[in-house]
C-alpha positions in Angstrom: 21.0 -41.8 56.7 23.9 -42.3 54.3 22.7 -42.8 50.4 24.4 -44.3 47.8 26.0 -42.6 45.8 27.2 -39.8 47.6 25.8 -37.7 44.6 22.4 -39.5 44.3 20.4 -36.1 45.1 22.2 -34.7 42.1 21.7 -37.6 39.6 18.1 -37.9 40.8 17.2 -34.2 40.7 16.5 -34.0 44.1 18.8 -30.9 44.6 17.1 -29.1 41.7 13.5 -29.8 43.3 14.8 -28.7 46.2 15.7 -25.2 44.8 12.7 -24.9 43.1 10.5 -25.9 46.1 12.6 -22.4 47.9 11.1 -19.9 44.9 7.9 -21.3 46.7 8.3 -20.3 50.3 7.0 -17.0 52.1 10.0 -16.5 55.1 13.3 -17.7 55.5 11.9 -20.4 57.9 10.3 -22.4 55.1 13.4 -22.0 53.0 15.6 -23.1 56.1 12.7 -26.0 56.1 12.8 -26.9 52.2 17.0 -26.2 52.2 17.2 -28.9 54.9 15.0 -31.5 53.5 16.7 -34.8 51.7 16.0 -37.7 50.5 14.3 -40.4 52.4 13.1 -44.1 52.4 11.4 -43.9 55.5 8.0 -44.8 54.3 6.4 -43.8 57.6 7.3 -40.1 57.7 6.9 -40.3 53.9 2.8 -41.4 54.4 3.3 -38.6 57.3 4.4 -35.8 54.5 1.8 -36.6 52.1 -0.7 -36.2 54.8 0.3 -33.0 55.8 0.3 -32.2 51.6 -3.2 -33.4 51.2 -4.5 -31.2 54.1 -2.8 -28.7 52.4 -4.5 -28.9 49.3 -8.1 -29.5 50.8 -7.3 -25.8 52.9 -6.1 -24.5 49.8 -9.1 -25.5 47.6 -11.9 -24.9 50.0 -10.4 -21.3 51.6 -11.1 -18.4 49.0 -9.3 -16.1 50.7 -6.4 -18.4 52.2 -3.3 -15.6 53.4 -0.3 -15.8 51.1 1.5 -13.0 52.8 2.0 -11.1 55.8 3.8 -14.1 57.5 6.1 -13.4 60.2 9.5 -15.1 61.2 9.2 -17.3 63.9 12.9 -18.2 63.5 14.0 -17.2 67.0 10.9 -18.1 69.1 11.5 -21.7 67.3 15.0 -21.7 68.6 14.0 -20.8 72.2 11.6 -23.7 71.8 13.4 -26.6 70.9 
């Protein structure tokens, strides 16, 4: 999908949230994930994201000891997948 302007990510802030959301991430696959995310209208897959962040938060808040680290890079078995 094209957006208008060409720089609307950059007058929005979208590119800086972007960048921040990478400091985030625990392998390079989440920061190929974030680094490939952009703006959308699409308010299906919007409701769909916002699903998948509300399930994140009740795992977070009722796991005490949810894993932060250790996580391995799947990059190449996702590649062999798709």
């Amino acid at each position: 999908m094209k957006t208008y302007p060409h720089n609307f990510e950059q007058k929005t802030g979208f590119d800086e949230i972007r960048r921040l959301l990478t400091d985030y991430c625990n392998s390079p696959l989440g920061i190929h994930f974030v680094t490939s995310l952009s703006f959308s209208d699409d308010y299906n897959w919007i409701l769909n994201q916002l699903d998948q962040a509300d399930e994140m938060i009740l795992i977070l808040s009722n796991e005490s000891a949810f894993p932060s680290q250790d996580y391995f890079d799947l990059t190449e078995d996702r590649k062999s997948v798709v």
